[in-house]
C-alpha positions as CSV (number, residue, x, y, z in Angstrom):
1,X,-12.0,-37.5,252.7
2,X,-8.4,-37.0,253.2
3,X,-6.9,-40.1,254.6
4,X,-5.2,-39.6,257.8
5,X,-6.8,-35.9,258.3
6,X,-9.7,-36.9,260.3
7,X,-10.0,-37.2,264.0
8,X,-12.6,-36.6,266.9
9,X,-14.0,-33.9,266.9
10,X,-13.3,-30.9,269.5
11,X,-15.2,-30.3,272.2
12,X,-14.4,-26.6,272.1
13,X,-16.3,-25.9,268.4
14,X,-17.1,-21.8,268.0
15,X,-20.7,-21.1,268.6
16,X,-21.0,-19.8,265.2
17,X,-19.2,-22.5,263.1
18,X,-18.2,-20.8,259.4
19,X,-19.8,-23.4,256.9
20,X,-17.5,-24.3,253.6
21,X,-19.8,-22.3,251.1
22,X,-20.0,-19.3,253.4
23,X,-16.3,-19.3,253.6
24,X,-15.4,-19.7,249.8
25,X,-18.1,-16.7,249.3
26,X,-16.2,-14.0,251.3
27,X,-13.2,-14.6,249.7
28,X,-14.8,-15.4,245.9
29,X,-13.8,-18.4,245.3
30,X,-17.0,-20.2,245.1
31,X,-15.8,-22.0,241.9
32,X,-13.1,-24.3,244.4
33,X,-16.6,-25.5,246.1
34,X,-17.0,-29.0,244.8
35,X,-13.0,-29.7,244.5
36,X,-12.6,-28.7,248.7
37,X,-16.2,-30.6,249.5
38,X,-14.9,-33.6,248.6
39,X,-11.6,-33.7,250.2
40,X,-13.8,-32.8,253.9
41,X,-15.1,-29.7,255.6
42,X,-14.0,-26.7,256.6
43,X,-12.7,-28.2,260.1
44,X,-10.6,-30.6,258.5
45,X,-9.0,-27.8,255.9
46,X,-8.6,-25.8,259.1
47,X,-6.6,-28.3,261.1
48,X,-3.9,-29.2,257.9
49,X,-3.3,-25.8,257.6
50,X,-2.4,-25.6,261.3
51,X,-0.1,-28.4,261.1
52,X,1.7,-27.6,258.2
53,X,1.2,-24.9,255.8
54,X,3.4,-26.3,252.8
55,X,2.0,-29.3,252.7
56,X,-1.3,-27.5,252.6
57,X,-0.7,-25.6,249.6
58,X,1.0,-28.9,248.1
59,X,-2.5,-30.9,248.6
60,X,-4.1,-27.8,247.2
61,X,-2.3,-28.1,244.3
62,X,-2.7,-32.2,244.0
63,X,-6.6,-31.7,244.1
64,X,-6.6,-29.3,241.2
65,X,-6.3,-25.6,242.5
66,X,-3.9,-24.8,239.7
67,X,-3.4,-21.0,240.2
68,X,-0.7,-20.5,243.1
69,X,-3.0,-17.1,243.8
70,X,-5.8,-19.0,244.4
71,X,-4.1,-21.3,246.5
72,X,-2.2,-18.4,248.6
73,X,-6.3,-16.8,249.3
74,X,-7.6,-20.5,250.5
75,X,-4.8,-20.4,252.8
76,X,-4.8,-16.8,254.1
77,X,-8.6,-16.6,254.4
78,X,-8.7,-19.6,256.9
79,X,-5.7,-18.4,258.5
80,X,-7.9,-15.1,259.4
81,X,-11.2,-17.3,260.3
82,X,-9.0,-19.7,262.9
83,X,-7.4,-16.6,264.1
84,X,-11.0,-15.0,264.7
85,X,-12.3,-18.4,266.2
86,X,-15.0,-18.6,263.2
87,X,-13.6,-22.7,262.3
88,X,-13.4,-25.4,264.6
89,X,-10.5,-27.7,264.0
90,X,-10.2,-31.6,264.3
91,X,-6.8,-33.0,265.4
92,X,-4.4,-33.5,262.3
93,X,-2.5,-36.7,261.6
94,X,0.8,-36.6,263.2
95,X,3.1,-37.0,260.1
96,X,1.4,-34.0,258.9
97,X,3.6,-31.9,261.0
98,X,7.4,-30.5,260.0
99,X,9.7,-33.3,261.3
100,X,12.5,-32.0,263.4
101,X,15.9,-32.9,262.7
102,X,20.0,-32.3,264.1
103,X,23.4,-32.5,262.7
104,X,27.1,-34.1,263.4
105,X,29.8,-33.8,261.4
106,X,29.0,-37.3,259.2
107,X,25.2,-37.6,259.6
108,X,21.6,-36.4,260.2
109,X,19.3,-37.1,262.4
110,X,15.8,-36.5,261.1
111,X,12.1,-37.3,263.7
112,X,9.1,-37.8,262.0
113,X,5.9,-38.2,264.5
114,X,3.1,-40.8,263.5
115,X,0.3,-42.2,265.2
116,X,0.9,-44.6,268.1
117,X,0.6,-48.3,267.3
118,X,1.2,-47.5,263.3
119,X,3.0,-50.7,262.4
120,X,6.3,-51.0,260.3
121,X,5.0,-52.3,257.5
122,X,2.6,-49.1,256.9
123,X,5.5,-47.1,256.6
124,X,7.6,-46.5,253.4
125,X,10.9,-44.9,253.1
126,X,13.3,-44.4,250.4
127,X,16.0,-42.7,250.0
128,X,17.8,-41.4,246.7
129,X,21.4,-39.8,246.3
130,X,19.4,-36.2,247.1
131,X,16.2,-37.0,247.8
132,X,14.1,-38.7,250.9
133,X,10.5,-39.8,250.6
134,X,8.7,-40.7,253.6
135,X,4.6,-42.3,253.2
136,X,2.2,-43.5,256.1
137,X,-0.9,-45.9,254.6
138,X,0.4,-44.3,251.4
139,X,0.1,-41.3,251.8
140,X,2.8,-38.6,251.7
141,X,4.2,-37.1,254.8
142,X,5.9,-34.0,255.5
143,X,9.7,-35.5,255.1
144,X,9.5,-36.0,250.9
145,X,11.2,-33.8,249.0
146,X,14.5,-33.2,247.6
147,X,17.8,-32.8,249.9
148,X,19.4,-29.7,251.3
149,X,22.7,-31.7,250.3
150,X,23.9,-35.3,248.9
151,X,23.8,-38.5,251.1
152,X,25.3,-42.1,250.6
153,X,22.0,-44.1,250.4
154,X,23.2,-47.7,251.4
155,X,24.8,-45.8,254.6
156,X,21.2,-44.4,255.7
157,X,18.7,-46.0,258.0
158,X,15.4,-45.9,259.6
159,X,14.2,-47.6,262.8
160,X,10.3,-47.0,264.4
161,X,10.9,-45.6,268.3
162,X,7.5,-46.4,270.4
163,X,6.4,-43.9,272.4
164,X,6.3,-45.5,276.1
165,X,3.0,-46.4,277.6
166,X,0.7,-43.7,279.2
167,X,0.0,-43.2,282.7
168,X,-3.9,-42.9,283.3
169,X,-5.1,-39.8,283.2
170,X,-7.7,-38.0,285.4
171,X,-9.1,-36.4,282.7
172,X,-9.6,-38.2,279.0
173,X,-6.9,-36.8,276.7
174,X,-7.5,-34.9,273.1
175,X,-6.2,-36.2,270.0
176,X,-3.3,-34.2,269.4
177,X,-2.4,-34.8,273.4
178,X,-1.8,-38.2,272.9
179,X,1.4,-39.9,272.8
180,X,3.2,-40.2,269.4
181,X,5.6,-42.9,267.9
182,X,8.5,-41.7,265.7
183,X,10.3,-42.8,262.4
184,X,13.5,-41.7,263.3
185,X,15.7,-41.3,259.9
186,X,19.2,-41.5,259.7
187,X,21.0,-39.8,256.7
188,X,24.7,-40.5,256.2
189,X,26.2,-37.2,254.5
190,X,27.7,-37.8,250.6
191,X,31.1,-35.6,252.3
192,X,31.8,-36.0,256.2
193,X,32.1,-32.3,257.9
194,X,29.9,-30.2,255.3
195,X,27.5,-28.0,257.3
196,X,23.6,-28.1,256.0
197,X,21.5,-25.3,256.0
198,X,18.4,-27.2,256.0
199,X,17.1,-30.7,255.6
200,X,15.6,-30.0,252.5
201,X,15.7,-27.9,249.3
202,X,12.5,-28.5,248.1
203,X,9.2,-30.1,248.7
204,X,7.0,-30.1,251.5
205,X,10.1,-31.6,253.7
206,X,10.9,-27.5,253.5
207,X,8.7,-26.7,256.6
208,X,11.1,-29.2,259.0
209,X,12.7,-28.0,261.8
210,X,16.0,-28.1,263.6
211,X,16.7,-28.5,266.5
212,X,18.6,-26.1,268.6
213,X,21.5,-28.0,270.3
214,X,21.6,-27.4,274.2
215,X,23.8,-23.7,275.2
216,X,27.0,-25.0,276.1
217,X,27.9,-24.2,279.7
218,X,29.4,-21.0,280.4
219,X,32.9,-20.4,280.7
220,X,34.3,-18.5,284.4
221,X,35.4,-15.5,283.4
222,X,39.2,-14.6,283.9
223,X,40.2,-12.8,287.0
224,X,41.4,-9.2,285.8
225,X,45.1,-8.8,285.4
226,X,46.8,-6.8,288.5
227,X,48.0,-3.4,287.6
228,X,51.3,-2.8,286.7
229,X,53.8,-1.0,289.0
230,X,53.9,2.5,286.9
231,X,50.1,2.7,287.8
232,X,49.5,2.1,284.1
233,X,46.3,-0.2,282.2
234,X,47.3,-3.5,282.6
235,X,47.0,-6.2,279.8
236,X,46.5,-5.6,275.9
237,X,43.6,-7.4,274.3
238,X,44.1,-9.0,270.8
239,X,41.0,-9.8,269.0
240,X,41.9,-13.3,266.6
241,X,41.4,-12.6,262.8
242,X,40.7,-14.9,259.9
243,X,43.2,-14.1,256.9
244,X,41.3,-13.2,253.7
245,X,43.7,-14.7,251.3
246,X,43.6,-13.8,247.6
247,X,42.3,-10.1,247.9
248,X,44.7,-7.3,245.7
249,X,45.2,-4.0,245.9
250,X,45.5,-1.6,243.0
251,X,44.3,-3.9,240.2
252,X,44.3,-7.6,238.9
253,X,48.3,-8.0,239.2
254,X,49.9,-11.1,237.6
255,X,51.2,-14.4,238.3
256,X,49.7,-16.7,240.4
257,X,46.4,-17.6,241.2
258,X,44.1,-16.6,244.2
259,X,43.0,-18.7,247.5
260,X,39.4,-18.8,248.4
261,X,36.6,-20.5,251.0
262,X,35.9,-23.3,249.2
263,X,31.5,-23.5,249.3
264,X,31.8,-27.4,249.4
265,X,34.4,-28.0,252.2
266,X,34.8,-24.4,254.3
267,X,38.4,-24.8,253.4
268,X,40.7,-22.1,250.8
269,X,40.9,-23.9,247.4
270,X,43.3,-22.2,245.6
271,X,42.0,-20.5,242.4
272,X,43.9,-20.3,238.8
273,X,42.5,-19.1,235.5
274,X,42.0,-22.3,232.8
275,X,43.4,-20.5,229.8
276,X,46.7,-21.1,231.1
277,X,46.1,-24.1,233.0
278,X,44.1,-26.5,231.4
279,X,45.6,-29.0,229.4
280,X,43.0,-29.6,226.6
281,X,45.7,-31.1,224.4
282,X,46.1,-34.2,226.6
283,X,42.3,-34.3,227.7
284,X,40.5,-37.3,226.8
285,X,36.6,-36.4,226.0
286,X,34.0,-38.2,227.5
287,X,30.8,-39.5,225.9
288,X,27.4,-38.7,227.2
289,X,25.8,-42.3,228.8
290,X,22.8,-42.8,226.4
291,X,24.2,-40.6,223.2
292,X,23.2,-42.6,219.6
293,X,25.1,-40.7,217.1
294,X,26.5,-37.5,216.5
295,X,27.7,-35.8,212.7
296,X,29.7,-33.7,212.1
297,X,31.1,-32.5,208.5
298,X,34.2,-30.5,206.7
299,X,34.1,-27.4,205.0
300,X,32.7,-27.0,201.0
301,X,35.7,-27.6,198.5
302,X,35.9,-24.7,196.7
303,X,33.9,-24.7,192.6
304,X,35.9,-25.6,189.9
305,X,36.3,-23.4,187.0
306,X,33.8,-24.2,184.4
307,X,32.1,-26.4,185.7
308,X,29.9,-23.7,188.3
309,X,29.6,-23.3,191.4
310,X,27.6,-26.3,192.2
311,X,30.1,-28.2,192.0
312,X,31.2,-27.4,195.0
313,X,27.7,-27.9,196.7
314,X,27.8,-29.9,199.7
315,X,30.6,-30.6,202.2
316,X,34.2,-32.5,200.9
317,X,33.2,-35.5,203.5
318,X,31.2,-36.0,206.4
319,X,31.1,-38.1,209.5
320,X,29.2,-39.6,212.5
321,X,30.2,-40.7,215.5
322,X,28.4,-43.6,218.2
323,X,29.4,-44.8,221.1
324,X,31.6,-47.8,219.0
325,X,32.6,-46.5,215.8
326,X,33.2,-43.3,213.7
327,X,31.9,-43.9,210.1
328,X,33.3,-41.0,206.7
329,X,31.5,-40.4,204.2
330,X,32.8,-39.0,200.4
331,X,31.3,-38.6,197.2
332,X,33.3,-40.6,194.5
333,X,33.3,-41.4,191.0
334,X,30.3,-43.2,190.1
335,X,31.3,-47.2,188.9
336,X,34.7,-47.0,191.2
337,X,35.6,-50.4,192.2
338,X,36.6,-51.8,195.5
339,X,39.7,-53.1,194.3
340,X,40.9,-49.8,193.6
341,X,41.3,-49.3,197.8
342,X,43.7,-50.2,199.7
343,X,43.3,-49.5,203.8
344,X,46.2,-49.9,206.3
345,X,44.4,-49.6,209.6
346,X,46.7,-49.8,213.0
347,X,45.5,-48.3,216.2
348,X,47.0,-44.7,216.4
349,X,46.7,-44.4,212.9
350,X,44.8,-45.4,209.4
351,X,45.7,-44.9,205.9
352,X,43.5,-45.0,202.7
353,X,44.5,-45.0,199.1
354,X,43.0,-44.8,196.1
355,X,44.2,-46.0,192.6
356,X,47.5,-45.9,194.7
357,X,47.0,-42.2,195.6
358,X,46.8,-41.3,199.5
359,X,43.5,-39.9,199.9
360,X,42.5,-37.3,202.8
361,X,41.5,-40.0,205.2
362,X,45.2,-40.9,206.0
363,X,47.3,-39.9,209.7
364,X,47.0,-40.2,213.3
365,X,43.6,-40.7,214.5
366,X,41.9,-39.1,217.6
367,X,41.6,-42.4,220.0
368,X,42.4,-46.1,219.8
369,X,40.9,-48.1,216.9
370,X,40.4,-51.8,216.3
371,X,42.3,-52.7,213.0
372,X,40.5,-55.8,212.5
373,X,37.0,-53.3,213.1
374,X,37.9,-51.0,210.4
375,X,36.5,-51.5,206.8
376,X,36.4,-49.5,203.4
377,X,32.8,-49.7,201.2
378,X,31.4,-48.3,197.8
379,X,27.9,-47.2,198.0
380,X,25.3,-46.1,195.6
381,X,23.5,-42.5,195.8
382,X,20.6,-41.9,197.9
383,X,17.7,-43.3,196.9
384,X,15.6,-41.2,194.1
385,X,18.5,-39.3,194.0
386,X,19.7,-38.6,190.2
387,X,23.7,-38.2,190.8
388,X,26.5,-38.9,188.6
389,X,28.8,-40.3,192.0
390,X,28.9,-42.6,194.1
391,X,29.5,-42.6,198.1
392,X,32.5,-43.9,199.7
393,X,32.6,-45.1,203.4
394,X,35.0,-45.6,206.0
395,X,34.0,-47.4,209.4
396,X,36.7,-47.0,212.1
397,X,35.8,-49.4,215.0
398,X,37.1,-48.0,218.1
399,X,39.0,-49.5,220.6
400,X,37.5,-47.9,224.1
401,X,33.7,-48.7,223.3
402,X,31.1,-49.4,226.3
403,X,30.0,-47.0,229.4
404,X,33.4,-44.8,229.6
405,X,33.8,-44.7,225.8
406,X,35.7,-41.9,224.3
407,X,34.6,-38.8,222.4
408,X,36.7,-38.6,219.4
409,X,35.3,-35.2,218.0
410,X,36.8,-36.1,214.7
411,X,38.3,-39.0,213.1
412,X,41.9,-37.5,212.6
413,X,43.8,-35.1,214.6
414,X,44.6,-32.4,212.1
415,X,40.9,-32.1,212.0
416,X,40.3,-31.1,215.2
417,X,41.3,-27.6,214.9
418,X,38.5,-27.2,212.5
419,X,35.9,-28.6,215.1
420,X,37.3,-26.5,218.2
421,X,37.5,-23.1,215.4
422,X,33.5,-24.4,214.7
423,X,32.5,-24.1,218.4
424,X,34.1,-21.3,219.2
425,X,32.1,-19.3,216.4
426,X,28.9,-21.1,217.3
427,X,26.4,-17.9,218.2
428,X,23.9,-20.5,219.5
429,X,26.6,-21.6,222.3
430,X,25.8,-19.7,225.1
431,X,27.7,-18.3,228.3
432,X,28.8,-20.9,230.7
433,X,27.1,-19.0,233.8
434,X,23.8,-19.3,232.0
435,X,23.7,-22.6,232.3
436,X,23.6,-23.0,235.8
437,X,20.4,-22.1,237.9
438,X,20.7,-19.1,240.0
439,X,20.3,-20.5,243.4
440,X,22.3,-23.8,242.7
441,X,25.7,-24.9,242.1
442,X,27.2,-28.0,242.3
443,X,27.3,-30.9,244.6
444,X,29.5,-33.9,245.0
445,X,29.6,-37.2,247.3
446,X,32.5,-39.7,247.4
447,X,32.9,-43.3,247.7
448,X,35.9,-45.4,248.8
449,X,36.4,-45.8,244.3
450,X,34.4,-42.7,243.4
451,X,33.6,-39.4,243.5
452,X,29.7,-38.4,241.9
453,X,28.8,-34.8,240.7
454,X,25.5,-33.6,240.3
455,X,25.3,-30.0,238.2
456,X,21.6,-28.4,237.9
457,X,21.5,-26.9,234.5
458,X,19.2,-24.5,233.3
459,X,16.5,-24.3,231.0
460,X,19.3,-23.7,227.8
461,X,20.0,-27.8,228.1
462,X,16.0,-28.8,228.4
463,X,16.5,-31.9,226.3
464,X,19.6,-34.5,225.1
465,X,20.0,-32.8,222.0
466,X,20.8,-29.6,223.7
467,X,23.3,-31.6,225.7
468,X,25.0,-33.0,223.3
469,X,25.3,-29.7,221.3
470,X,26.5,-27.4,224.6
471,X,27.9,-29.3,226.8
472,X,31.8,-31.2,226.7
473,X,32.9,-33.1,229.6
474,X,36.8,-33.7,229.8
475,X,39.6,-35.7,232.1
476,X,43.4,-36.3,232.5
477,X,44.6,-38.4,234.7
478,X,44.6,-35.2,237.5
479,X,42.2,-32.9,236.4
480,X,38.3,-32.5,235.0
481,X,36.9,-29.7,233.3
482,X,32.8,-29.5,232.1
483,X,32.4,-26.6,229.7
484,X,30.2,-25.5,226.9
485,X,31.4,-26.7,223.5
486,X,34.0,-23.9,222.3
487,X,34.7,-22.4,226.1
488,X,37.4,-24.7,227.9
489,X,38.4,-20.9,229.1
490,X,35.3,-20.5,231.2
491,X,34.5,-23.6,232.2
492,X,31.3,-24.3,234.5
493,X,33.5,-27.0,236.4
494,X,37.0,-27.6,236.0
495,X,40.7,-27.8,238.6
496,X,43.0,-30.4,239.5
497,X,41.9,-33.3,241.5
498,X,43.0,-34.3,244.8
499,X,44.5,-37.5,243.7
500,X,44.4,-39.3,240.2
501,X,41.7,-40.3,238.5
502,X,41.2,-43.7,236.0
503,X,40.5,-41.6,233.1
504,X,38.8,-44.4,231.1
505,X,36.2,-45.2,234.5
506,X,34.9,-41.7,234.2
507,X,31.4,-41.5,232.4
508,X,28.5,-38.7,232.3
509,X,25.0,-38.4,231.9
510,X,22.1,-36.1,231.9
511,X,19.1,-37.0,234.0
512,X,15.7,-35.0,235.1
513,X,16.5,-33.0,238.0
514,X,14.2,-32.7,241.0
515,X,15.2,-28.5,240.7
516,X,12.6,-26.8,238.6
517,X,12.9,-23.3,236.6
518,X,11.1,-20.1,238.0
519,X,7.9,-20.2,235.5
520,X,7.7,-24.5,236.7
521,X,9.3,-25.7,233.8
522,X,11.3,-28.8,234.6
523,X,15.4,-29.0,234.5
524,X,17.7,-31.1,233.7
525,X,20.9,-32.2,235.6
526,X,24.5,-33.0,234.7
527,X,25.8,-36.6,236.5
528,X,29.5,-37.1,236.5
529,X,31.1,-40.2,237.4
530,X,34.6,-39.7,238.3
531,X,36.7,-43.3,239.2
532,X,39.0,-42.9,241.7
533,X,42.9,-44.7,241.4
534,X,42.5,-45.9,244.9
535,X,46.2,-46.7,244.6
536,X,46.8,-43.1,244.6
537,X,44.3,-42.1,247.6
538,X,44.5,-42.2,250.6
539,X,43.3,-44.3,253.8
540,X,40.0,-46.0,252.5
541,X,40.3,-44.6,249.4
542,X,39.3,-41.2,250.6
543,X,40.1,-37.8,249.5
544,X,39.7,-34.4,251.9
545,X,37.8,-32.9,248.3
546,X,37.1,-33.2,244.7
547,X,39.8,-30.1,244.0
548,X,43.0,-28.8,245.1
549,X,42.6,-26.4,242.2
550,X,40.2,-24.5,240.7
551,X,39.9,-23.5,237.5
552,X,38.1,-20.4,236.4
């Protein structure tokens, strides 16, 4: 039976009481017989559905009712049979029921009924960055699900409020007539003043209620203004308009950018475009928490003349990159020996000759590298392979390894415009508004040393690999911009920040989200960790929002 479903039954049962195989008859379902039978009658269907019809078709689903049509008929036929008084109901569990819940400007407050005497210890509650997950004996209430918004978790509480004794009766009580404790939850919002829509986004938690705050009192209405001498109307009314900033007439124009209602604060964020703001030159890439490795190579040299064309098979040099090092990788003359190179490694910049000639891994390199880390090898072919070279390899040990390590792109600097012309001809990149879900955007939370971004993505980055081949996260020391590899001029996130940023704190991820695509598939989420200079901010390290910029 369903635990916590259960309950005396009422007195007032229908003379003809619709039996469960009757039921599933009429509305040919008669193959769902022995997956409802064992979960409890009719009666006890009857009364979940009353309490709470989300969390019905949710259990539906949990006992194996797999088709969402089949789940919408169980639902709708007993809707019609308790209308037309064919099923007697038992009294559902309290938790069972939408919680109610009301807002401030820094918190909400969130009531969740429960049986009377139900002791602490019974009752489990966590509570994620945007998610809440309430259970009574283990089983799953109606407050679990996934946040309307983002919270701070170590800020949120819960406390158990006893309902206060009865009075004795005259008459015995029924079930659901009898008083109710409460877990009363509070949730401490991830940005003070943002208005929620609803408690939750997804889940059961969906069906909650809010509560409506009291009418405030009504004001005396003015006394009418005396008329003037001439015998005239007395008094002009002007109604108070909000300025909508940023709207043109007659075209586009030039020069600056546009103010608009910022989603996030309620406030106008001014708007500019990112091809002429965004300065990728001075960007410092971030790599993706969790990345191994990722290659990358050159272009073919061209053949040589007599020799045929596949002698210019294969790329001049290749590379990888990790978290810790970049290693090259050249074909050489077979038999070359390691005295023959000479490295000069210093932390901007590395230089490698051969016999005394300069060979193409020489200049400025794209991120700090440890000198003493750096190293020059002779390898032998590929095993089985029949080759008349040999391979050389250069390791260059960089300097900014661990969590907030840098993404180099490319070993050298004049190299990078080969990468960035790469991406930019990629057909498999696609546009950046693909990438977001329909009905999401983006939400952020801040701490007194941190601001955290969550970005929903969409089913085009379903796996790591995807990731790391669409997405590139950059920051200055004033400015952020997330875009798909090739389009820093339609970024899905980018503007300047309200104060400055320690550009090597900043570190991102990609983590399951609890959003899931249209046909059920699940998605994956960007998480951005963005360290604050709290020398820079202001009281408490706080700042009034992530942008003072957009970037578009």
């Amino acid at each position: 039976a369903v635990v916590g479903c259960l309950g005396a039954a009422r007195p007032d049962m229908p003379s003809e009481s619709l039996a469960l195989g009757s039921f599933l008859k009429e509305e040919d379902l008669v193959h769902l017989h022995d997956v409802l039978e064992s979960h409890g009658g009719l009666a006890e269907l009857a009364s979940m559905l009353s309490a709470n019809r989300v969390l019905f078709l949710a259990r539906l689903k949990e006992w194996g009712v797999s088709r969402l049509v089949e789940r919408q008929r169980v639902a709708n036929g007993l809707a019609r049979a308790i209308k037309a008084g064919r099923v007697g109901t038992v009294a559902a569990t309290p938790h069972l029921a939408p919680c109610t819940w009301t807002q401030t400007d820094d918190c909400l407050v969130a009531r969740l009924a429960i049986p009377a005497g139900t002791p602490s210890s019974a009752v489990a509650v966590s509570f994620e960055v945007n998610a809440m997950d309430i259970r009574v004996h283990g089983e799953a209430s109606s407050m679990c699900g996934r946040l309307h918004g983002v919270v701070k978790p170590s800020d949120c509480t819960w406390e158990l409020e006893r309902a206060p004794p009865a009075e004795p009766a005259m008459f015995e009580l029924r079930a659901d007539q009898q008083p109710h404790d409460e877990v009363v939850v509070t949730l401490a919002k991830g940005k003070a003043g943002a208005e929620w829509g609803g408690l939750f986004a997804s889940g059961v938690g969906m069906s909650s209620k809010r509560e409506k705050p009291p009418p405030p009192p009504e004001k005396p209405k003015p006394a009418p203004p005396p008329p003037r001498a001439g015998g005239g109307v007395g008094g002009v009314g002007f109604v108070q308009r909000k300025l909508k900033l940023g709207e043109r007439g007659g075209g586009n124009g030039g020069g600056g950018g546009e103010a608009r209602g910022g989603a996030r604060s309620g406030k106008a964020v001014r708007s500019l475009p990112a091809r002429d703001h965004w300065e990728g030159e001075r960007a410092r890439y971030v790599w993706r928490t969790g990345c191994g490795q990722l290659r990358c190579e050159t272009e073919s040299p061209p053949p040589v003349e007599g020799h045929g064309a596949e002698s210019g098979g294969g790329p001049l040099f290749w590379w990888r990159e990790t978290a810790a090092e970049v290693v090259l990788t050249a074909r050489t003359r077979r038999g070359i020996d390691l005295s023959s190179l000479r490295l000069d490694a210093r932390e901007a910049s590395l230089d490698l000759e051969v016999d005394g000639i300069p060979s193409p891994w020489s200049g400025a390199l794209c991120g700090r590298a440890l000198p003493a880390g750096c190293s020059a090898a002779v390898l032998p072919p590929a095993q089985g392979c029949e080759a008349d070279h040999s391979l050389l390899q250069l390791t260059v040990a960089k300097a900014d390894e661990g969590p907030s390590a840098r993404y180099w792109r490319a070993p050298f600097r004049d190299l990078l415009p080969l990468v960035e012309a790469r991406e930019r001809l990629a057909e498999h990149a696609p546009r950046g508004s693909l990438l977001h879900t329909p009905d999401s955007g983006w939400q952020s939370g801040q701490t007194s040393d941190a601001f955290e971004v969550l970005m929903p993505l969409s089913a085009d980055v379903s796996t790591v690999e995807d990731a790391d081949r669409l997405l590139r996260v950059a920051v200055t020391a004033r400015s952020v911009s997330v875009h798909v590899a090739g389009q820093p001029d339609a970024p899905l996130l980018a503007g300047e920040t309200h104060g400055k940023l320690l550009v090597g704190g900043c570190s991102w991820r990609l983590a399951r989200s609890k959003v899931r695509g249209w046909r059920g598939e699940p998605l994956q989420q960007l998480e951005l960790h963005l360290a604050k200079d709290t020398a820079s901010a202001g009281p408490g390290g706080h700042w009034p929002d992530l942008f003072s910029t957009e970037y578009s």
